[in-house]
Structure formats: structure tokens, C-alpha cells
C-alpha positions in Angstrom: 51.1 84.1 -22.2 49.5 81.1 -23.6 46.6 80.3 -21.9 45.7 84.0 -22.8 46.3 83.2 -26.5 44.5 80.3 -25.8 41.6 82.0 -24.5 41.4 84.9 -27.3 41.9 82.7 -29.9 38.6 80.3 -28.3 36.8 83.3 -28.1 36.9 84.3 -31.6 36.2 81.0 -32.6 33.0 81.0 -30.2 32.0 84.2 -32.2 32.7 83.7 -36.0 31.8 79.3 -35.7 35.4 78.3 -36.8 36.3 75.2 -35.8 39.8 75.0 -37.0 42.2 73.6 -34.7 46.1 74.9 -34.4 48.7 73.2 -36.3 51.9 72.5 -34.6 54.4 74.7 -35.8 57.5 72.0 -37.2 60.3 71.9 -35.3 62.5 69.9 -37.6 65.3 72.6 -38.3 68.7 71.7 -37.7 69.4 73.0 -33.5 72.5 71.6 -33.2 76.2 71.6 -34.9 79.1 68.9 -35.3 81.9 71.2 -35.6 84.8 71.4 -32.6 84.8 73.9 -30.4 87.9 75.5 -31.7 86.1 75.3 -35.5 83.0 77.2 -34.0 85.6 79.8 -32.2 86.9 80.5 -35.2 84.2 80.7 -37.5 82.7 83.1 -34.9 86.2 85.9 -35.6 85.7 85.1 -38.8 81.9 86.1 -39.3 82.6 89.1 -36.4 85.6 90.3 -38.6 82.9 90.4 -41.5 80.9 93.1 -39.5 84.0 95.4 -39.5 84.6 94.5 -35.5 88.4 94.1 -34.2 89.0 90.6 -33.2 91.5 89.0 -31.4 92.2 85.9 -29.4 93.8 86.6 -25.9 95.0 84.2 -23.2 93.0 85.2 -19.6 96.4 86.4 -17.8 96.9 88.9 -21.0 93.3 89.8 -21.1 94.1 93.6 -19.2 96.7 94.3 -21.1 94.9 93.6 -24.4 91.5 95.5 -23.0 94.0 98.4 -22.4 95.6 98.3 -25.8 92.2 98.4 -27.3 90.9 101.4 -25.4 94.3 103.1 -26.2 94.3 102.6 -29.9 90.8 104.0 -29.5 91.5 106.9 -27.6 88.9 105.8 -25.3 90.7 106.6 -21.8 87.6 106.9 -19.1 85.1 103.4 -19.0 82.5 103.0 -17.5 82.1 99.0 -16.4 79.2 97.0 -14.9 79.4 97.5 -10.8 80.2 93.6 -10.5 83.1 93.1 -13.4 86.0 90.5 -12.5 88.8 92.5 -11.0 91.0 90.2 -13.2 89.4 91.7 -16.4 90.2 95.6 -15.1 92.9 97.0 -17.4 95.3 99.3 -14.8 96.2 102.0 -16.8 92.6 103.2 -17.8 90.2 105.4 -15.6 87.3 102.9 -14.9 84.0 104.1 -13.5 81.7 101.5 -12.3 78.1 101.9 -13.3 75.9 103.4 -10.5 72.8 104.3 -12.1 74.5 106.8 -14.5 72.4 108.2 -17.0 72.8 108.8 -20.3 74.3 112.5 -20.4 76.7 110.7 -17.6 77.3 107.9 -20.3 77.8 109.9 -23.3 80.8 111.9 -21.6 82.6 108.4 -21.4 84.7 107.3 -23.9 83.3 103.8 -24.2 82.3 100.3 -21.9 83.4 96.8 -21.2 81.3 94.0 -20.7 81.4 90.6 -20.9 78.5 88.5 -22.5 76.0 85.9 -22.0 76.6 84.0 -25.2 78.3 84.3 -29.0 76.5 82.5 -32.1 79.0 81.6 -34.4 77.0 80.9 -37.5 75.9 84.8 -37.4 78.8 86.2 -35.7 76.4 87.8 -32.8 77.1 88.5 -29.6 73.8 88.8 -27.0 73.7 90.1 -24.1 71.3 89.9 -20.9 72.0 92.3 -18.5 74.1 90.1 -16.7 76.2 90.8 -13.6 79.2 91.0 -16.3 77.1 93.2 -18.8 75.4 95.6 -16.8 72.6 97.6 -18.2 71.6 97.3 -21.4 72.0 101.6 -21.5 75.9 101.1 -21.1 76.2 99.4 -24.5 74.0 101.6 -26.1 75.5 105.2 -25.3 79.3 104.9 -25.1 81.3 105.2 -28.6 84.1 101.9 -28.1 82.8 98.6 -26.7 84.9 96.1 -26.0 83.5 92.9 -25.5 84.7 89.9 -23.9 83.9 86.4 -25.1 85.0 83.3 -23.4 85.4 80.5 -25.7 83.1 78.2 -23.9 80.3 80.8 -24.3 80.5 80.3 -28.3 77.5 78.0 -29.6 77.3 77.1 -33.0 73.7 78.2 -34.1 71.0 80.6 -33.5 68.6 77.8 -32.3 71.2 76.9 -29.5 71.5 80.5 -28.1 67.7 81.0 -27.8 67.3 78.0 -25.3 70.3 79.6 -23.6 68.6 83.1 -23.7 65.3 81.9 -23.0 65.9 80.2 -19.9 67.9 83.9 -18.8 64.7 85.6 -19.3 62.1 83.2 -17.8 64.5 83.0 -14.9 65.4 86.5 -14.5 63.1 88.6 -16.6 66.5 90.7 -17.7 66.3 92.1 -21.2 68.5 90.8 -24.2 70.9 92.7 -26.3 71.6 91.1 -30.0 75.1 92.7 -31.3 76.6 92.4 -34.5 79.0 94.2 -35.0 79.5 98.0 -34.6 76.3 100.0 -35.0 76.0 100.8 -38.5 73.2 101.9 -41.2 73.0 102.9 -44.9 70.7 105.6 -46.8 68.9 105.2 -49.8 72.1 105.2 -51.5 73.5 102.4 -49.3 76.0 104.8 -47.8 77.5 103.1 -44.7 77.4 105.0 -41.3 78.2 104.2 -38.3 77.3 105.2 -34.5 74.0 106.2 -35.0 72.9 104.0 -32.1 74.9 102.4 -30.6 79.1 102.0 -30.3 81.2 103.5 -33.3 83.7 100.6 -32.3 82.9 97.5 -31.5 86.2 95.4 -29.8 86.1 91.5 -29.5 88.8 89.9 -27.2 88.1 85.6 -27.2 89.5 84.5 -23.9 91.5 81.0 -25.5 
């Protein structure tokens, strides 16, 4: 991608005579954050919770029970999850269907999905995701009505600058597309009237694995 640039960018000088040379862009911007892990955790619920998303901190041996409670105080009682989610994660009182290439009509008879994620920023209180192995395709967080997400406290960096170089090195590596969540999906009209679901989840569920 940059030697292209590079090449356009020469040819238009070639053409108009400018000789002006690029300016580094400044990286001087703060990338980096001070705060303990459990301070970033916890400003990360606290800026979710701002979004109108249910938060709650789970231990890992709880964590079916507490992605079952959620889908039950939903009503969302069939699932779909990515093909390759930790059996430890399955909640055994809700109809689970693995995703097999469903598509959309498939998807939108589901009640709603549960991933995982590739990273949490906690400055912004967004969750990304990159069609990871515990994310699936980016269509099943997109269709369904309930998502509930689940966020390991060690994936939880403190600033956006942080999560790019994370997600950057996903997509040179992989070429997988990214998913920026936050909060439920939600938009306004001219009168700032707030509604949600037009694309994407109604509910958005946030279980932090302690």
C-alpha cells in the first residue's frame, strides 16, 4: 500500500513540478497508561455501563451459569456460537447452534450469539472484534437481537492507541476483518430520539472473566 502511494503521489509531482516533500505525521500522543490492571477493568464497566450495556464481573467456573442467566432474562433461548467456542464457556440449559455458514434469514430466526473478543479499550469502553476462532463471523454479531460478550480481564488495554497495534498485527497476520462495539446498536433522529436494533444487537451483555 505504500509504495503505491508512494508512486502516485511521485507521479503527480512529476506532472504539476511540486517538489514538496512529506512531513512525518507526529507521533507524540500518549500510547500508553499507568493505571493497574484492575483500575483499567473497571473503568472499562464503567464506560460500557455508560452505553446502556449489562455488565457484570464473573469468576471463569461461574461463567455458564451467568451466560445462561443472561440469555434467560433476555428471553433469548436458541444461540448460535462460533464453530470453535471453549466448551467451558457453553451454558447447558440453552439450545446452542454452532455457526456453519448460516445465513442471515438462518441468523435472524435466533434469538441472539456469544462470542468472545480479541480486545476491550477501556478509555472508550469498546469492545473489537476480529473474527477470531472465539468470535466467529463478523455476520453473527450483526443479525442476532442479544449478544453476550465475553471479556477476559487480561484482554482490557487502557487506550485506543494500544488496541490498534494489537489489531493491526491481527489483520496483517490474518487479513480477518474488525468489529468496533460500543455498546448496543443504537441511533437517534433529528430529534435525538434514541433507537435501538437498527443494525446490530438490541442487547448488548458484558460478562468480565475476574
Amino acid at each position: 500500500m505504500s509504495s503505491a502511494r508512494t508512486e502516485i503521489l511521485e507521479r503527480i509531482r512529476a506532472t504539476t513540478g511540486a517538489t514538496t516533500t512529506l512531513t512525518p505525521t507526529p507521533r507524540d500522543y500518549r500510547q500508553a497508561d499507568e493505571r493497574s490492571r484492575d483500575q483499567l477493568v473497571a473503568l472499562f464497566c464503567e464506560r460500557v455501563e455508560d452505553y446502556k450495556a449489562e455488565v457484570e464481573y464473573v469468576d471463569l467456573p461461574d461463567l455458564p451459569v451467568a451466560i445462561g442467566a443472561a440469555a434467560s432474562r433476555h428471553g433469548a433461548r436458541r444461540m448460535v456460537i462460533p464453530a470453535q467456542l471453549p466448551n467451558e464457556w457453553r451454558p447447558p440449559d440453552v439450545e446452542l447452534t454452532p455457526d456453519q455458514s448460516l445465513t442471515p434469514r438462518e441468523l435472524d430466526q435466533l434469538d441472539g450469539v456469544i462470542t468472545g473478543c480479541t480486545v476491550a479499550i477501556a478509555e472508550t469502553g469498546t469492545i473489537a472484534l476480529s473474527a477470531g476462532p472465539y468470535e466467529g463471523r463478523r455476520l453473527l454479531t450483526l443479525v442476532p437481537d442479544v449478544h453476550i460478550c465475553v471479556v477476559p480481564a487480561r484482554q482490557v488495554v487502557a487506550t485506543v492507541p494500544e488496541a490498534i497495534a494489537q489489531l493491526g498485527l491481527v489483520v496483517r497476520e490474518s487479513r480477518r476483518p474488525l468489529t468496533l462495539i460500543s455498546g448496543p446498536s443504537a441511533t437517534s433522529d433529528i430529534e435525538l430520539q434514541r433507537v435501538e436494533g437498527v443494525h446490530g444487537p438490541r442487547k448488548l451483555v458484558v460478562l468480565v472473566i475476574q
